[in-house]
C-alpha positions in Angstrom: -23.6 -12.8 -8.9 -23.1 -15.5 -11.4 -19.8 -14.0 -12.0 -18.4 -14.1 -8.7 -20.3 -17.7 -8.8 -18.2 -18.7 -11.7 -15.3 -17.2 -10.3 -15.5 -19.3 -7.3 -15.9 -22.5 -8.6 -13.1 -22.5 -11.2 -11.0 -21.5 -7.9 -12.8 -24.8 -6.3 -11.7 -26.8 -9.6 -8.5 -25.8 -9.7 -8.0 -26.2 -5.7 -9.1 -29.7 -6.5 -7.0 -30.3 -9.2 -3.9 -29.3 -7.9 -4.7 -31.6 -4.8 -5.2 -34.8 -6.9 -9.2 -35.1 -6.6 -11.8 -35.8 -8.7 -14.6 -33.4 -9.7 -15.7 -30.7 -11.4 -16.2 -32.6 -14.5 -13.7 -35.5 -14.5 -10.5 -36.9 -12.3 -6.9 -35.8 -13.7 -4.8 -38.2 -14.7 -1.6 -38.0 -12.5 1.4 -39.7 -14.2 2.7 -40.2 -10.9 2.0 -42.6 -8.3 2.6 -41.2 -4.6 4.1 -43.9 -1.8 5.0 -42.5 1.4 8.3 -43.5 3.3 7.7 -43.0 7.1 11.4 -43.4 8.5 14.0 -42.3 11.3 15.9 -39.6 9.4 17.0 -38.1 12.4 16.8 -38.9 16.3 18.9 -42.1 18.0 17.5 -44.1 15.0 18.8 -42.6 12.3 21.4 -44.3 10.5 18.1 -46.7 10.0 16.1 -44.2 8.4 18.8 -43.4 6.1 19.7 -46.9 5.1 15.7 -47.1 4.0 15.7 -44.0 2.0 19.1 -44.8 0.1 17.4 -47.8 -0.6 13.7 -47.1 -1.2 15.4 -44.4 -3.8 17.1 -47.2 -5.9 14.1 -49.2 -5.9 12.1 -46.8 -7.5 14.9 -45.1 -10.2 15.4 -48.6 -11.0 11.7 -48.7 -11.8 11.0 -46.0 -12.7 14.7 -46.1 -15.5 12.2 -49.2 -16.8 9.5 -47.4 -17.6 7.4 -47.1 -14.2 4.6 -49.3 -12.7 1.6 -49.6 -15.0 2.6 -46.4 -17.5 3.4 -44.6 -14.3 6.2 -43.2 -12.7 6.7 -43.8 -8.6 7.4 -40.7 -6.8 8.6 -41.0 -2.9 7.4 -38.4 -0.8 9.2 -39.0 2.7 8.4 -37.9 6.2 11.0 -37.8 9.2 9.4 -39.5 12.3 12.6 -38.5 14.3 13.1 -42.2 15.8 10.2 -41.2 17.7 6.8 -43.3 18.3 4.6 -39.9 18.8 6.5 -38.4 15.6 6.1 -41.7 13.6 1.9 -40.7 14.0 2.8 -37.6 13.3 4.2 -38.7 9.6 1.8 -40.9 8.7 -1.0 -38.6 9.1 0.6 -35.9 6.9 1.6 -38.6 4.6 -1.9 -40.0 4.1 -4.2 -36.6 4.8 -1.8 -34.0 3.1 0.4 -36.1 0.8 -2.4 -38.1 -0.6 0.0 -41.0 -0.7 -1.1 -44.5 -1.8 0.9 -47.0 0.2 3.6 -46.4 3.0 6.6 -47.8 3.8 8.3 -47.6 7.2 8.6 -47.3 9.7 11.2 -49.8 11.2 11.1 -49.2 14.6 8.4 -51.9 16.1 6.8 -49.3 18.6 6.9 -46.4 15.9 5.1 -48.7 13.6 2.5 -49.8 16.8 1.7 -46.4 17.0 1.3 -45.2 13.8 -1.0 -48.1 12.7 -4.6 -46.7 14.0 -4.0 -43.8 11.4 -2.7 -45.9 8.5 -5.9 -48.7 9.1 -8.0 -45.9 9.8 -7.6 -44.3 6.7 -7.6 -47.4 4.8 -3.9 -47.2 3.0 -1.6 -50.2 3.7 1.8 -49.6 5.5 4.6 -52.4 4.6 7.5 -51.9 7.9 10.6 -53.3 6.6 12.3 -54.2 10.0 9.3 -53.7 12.8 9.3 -57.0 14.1 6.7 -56.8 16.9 3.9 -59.2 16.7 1.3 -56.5 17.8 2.0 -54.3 13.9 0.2 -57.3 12.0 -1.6 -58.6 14.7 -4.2 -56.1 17.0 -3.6 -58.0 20.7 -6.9 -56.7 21.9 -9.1 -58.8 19.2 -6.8 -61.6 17.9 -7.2 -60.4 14.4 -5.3 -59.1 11.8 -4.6 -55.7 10.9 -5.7 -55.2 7.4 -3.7 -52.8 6.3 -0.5 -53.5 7.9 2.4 -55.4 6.5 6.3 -56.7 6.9 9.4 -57.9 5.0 10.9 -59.4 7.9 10.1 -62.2 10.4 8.7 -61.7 14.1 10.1 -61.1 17.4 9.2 -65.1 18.5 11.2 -66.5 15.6 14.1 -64.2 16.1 14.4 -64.7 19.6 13.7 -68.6 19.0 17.1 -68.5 16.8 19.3 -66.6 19.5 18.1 -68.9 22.7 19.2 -72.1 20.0 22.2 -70.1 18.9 23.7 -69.6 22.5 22.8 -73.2 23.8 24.1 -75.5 20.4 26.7 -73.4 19.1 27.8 -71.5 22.1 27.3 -74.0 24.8 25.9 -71.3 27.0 24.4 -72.8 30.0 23.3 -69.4 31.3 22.5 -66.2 30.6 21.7 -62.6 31.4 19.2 -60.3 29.9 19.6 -56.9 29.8 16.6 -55.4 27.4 15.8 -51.4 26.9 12.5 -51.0 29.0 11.2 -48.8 26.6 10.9 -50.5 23.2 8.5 -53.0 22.5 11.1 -54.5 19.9 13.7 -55.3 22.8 11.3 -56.3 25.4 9.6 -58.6 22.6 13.0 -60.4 21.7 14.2 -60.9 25.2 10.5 -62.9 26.1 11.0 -64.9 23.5 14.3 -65.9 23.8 14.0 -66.9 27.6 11.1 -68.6 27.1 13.6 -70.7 24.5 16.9 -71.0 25.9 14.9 -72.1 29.8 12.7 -74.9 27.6 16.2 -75.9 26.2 17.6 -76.2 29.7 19.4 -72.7 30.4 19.0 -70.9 33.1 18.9 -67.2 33.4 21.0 -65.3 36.3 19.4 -61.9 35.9 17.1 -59.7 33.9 17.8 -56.3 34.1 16.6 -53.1 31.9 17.5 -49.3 30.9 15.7 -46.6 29.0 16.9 -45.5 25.9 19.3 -42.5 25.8 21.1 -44.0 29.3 24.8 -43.7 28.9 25.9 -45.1 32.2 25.3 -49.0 32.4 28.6 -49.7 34.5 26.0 -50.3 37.7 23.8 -52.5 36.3 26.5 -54.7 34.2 28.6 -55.1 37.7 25.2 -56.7 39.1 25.0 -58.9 35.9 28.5 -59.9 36.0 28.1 -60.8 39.5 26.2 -63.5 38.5 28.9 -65.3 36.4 26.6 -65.8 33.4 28.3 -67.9 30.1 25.9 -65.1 27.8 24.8 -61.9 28.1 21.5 -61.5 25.5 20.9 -57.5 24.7 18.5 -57.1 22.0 18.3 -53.2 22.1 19.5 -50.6 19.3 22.6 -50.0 18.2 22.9 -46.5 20.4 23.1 -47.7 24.0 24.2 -51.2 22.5 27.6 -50.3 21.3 28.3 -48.1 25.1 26.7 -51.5 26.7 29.4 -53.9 24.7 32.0 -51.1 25.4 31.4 -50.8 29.1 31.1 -54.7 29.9 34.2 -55.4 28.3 36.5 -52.5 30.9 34.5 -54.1 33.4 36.2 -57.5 32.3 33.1 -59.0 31.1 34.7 -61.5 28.5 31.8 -63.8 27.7 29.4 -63.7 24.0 27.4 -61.1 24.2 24.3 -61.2 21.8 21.3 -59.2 20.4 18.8 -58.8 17.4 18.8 -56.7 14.0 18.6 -53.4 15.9 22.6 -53.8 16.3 22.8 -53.4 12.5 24.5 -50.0 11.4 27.4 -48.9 10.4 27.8 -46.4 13.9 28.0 -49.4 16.2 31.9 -49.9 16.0 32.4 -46.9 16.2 30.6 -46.3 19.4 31.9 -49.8 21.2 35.4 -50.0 19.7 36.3 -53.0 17.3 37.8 -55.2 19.6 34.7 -55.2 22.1 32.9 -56.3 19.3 34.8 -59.5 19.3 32.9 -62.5 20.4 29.7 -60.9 19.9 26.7 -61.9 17.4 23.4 -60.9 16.1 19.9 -62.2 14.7 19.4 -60.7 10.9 17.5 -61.3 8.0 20.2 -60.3 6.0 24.4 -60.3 4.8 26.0 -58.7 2.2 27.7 -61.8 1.8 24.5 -63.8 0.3 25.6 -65.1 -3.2 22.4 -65.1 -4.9 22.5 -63.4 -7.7 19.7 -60.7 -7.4 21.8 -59.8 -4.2 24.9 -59.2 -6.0 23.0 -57.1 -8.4 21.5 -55.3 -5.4 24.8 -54.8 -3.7 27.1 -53.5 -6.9 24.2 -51.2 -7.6 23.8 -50.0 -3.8 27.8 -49.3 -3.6 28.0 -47.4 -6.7 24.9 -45.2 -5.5 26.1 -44.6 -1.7 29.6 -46.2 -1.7 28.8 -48.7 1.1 27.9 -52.1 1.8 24.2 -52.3 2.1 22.8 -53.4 5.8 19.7 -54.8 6.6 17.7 -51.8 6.7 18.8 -51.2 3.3 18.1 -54.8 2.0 14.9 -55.1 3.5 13.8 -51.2 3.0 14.7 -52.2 -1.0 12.5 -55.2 -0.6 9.7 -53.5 0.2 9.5 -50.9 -1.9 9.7 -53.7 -4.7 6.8 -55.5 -3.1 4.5 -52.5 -2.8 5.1 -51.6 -6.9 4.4 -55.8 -7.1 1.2 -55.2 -4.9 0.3 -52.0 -7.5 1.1 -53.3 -11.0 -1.1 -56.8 -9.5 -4.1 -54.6 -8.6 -3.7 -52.4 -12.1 -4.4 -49.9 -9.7 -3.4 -46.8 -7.4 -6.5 -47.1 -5.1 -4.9 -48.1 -1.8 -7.4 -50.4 -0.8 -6.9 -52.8 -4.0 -2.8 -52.2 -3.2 -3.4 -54.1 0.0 -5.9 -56.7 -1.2 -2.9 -57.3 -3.8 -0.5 -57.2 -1.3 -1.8 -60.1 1.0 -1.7 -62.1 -2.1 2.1 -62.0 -2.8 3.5 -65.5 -3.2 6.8 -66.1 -3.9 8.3 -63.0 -4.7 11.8 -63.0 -5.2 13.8 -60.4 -2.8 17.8 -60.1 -1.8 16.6 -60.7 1.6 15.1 -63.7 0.4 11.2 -65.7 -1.0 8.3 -63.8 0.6 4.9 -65.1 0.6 2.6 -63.5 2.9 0.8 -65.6 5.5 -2.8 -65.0 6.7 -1.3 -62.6 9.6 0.7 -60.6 7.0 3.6 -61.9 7.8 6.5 -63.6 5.6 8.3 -66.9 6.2 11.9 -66.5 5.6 15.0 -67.8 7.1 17.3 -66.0 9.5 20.9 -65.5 9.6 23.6 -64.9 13.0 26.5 -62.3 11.8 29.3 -62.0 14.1 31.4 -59.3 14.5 35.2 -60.3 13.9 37.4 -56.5 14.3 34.8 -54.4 14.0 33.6 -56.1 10.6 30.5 -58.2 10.5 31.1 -62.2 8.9 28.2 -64.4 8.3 28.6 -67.2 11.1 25.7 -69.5 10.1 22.3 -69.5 8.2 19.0 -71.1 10.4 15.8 -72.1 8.5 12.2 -72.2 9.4 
């Protein structure tokens, strides 16, 4: 019996072993650090998705090429949530239970990151979204307080929306507008409160608020009910899917006026799907151009275009960010245990990004200026640059 004894726990050691966990006489000393990458690698989203992993991946050879975060090497282990809020769970408990991963980025969806964050706060391991923009992923709306273990690199929905109401009425001299929001993402129906509640205080007036559901195709009914209403703007802060067919429908319709949304409209597909010249006269809230001179942004963008040959978007920028800030947040806590990441985490001040300074505040949440891009034949130009 000792034997089979014997036998049985060297099979338990080496089970733990292989798995990462201490025991059976001592911990292993990995020379890998794990971070998980929760992102929309296939599904409506996933031009998104992709943008974070191209990016997340030069982060971390960059790193890594420099000798690794505190003697050790970052390793990305990535999980497709399939643009999906139910999927985005899904990842983020094999991530954490099966992948053993220390820190997460992603996702960027705002509803995908909603849903995922029970799991993440649950199991103690702080999630950094690079473009959720929801109030609600730092902030629990039930109790007021924040979420421990969940973090951003970009501004909130209130700010963003703040910008496009003052857009529209100073630079556009819109003195109405429509809303037209997809009804089933927290990230659009977040923007489009915030910028009513904006552009009425500043004195517009809105003519309609309609919705859809993402996947429509047809929005010819709906915009002939909007147009009807002779508004001087027409605000859609949705994703870049049903955005492009929206700009591209409303303009055969003869629907000539700005239209407008939020980051979502950021991705490479979206002149392709609405045509280059509907894109003309239309603009969008972003945290981020190309087109920023600073020099850790040139840097970024040389290096991006000889990796993927493209432009980084926002995604990208943002996605790089944040894999920056969680190897920050470890080499800080001179640590891997994800609970020390996060406590390093909310102390980040100052850290310089390409999408600019972030400093957490006490809701996990960075301060950082916005910019509105406007597309000019199908190619995005940096219009103007709005502050704090």
């Amino acid at each position: 019996m000792k034997r089979v004894s014997k036998a049985l726990a060297a099979l338990v050691c080496a089970s733990l072993l292989t798995a990462g966990l201490t025991g059976c006489g001592g911990e292993k000393s990995a020379d890998t650090i794990k971070v998980g990458a929760n992102l929309e690698l296939t599904g409506g989203s996933a031009t998104f998705g992709i943008s974070s992993k191209n990016a997340i991946d030069l982060a971390f050879k960059e790193l890594n090429d420099k000798g690794g975060i505190n003697g050790k090497k970052l390793e990305l282990v990535v999980a497709d949530n399939k643009s999906e809020a139910a999927e985005a769970a899904n990842a983020m408990q094999k991530l954490i239970s099966q992948d053993n991963v220390v820190a997460v980025i992603g996702p960027n969806l705002s509803s995908s990151v909603i849903a995922a964050s029970a799991i993440n706060n649950g199991a103690k391991v702080p999630d950094i979204t690079p473009m959720g923009t929801n109030p609600n992923i730092t902030v629990d709306p039930a109790t007021g307080k924040t979420r421990d273990f969940n973090y951003r690199t970009c501004f909130i929905d209130p700010f963003q929306g703040t910008v496009m109401a003052t857009f529209a009425k100073d630079d556009l001299n819109a003195g109405s507008a429509a809303i037209l929001i997809d009804n089933s993402s927290d990230y659009a129906k977040g923007l489009a409160q915030f910028f009513k509640e904006n552009f009425v205080k500043n004195g517009g007036t809105v003519t309609a608020e309609e919705s859809y559901l993402q996947k429509d195709t047809d929005f010819k009914a709906t915009l002939t009910k909007i147009k009807a209403g002779n508004p001087d703007f027409l605000y859609v802060p949705g994703y870049y899917q049903e955005v492009g067919m929206i700009v591209k429908q409303a303009r055969e319709l003869g629907m000539r006026m700005p239209i407008a949304g939020g980051d979502g409209w950021d991705s490479a597909k979206l002149p392709e799907i609405a045509g280059a010249a509907s894109l003309n006269n239309t603009y969008f809230s972003s945290l981020y151009s190309p087109d920023d001179a600073s020099d850790i942004n040139k840097n970024f963008v040389a290096a991006y275009e000889k990796a993927y040959g493209s432009k980084p978007d926002v995604f990208a920028a943002l996605s790089y960010d944040s894999a920056l800030l969680v190897a920050e947040a470890i080499k800080n806590a001179g640590s891997a245990e994800p609970a020390k990441i996060s406590e390093a985490l909310a102390k980040i001040n100052g850290f310089q990004g390409v999408s600019g300074t972030v400093t957490f505040d006490a809701q996990h949440n960075p301060v950082k200026s916005a910019v509105i891009l406007e597309y000019v034949d199908g190619k995005q130009a940096l219009k103007t640059k709005i502050n704090p």
